[in-house]
N, C-alpha and C positions, 0 to 999 in steps of 0.2 A: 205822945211824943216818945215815949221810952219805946213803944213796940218799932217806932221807925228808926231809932237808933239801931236798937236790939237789930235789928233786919235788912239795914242797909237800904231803908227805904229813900226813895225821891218823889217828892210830894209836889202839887202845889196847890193851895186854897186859893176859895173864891171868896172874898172876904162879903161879898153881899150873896152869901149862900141861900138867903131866902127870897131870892127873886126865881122867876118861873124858867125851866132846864130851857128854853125856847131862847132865853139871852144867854144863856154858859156857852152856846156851839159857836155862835159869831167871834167871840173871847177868845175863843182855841183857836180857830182858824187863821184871824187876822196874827193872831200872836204865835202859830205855830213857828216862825225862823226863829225865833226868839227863845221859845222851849226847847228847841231840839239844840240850840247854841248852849243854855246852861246846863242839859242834859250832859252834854258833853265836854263841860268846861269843869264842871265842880263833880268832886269827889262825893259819893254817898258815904253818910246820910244826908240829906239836907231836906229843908221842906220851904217854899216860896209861896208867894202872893201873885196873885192874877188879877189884874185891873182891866177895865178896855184899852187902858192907855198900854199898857206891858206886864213885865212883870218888875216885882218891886223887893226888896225885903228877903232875901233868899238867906238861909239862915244857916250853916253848917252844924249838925250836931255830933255829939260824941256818942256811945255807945249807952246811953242811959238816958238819951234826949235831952240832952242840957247843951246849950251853948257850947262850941268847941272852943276851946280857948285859944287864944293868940300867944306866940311865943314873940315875947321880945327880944330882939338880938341887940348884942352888947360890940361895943368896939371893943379893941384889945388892942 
């Protein structure tokens, strides 16, 4: 996690990584509008989840791979 912060990395896991690469290429394909949309929506770092259903869980990180944090905005 820290090298994808460090790097500006965009990631995304396959969370049932130990099934056979023969079901990962169907997951890309059906879901590629889907990847190239958060590729292009979210700021790097971040690193996401790939389901057959989509993707899920996209996560922004900071430059140390920790959770970027949320600023709260205040009224005034």
């Amino acid at each position: 996690m820290k090298a994808i912060g460090a790097n500006d990395g965009r990631v995304f896991f396959l969370p049932q990584n130990n099934k056979n690469p023969v079901m990962w290429a169907p997951m890309f394909i059906e879901n590629w509008a889907q990847i190239k949309r958060v590729l292009s929506s979210r700021k790097a770092p971040f690193v996401g989840k790939l389901s057959p259903n989509g993707i899920w869980g996209v996560r922004e990180l900071n430059l140390y791979g920790r959770d970027k944090k949320k600023h709260k905005h205040t009224r005034t």
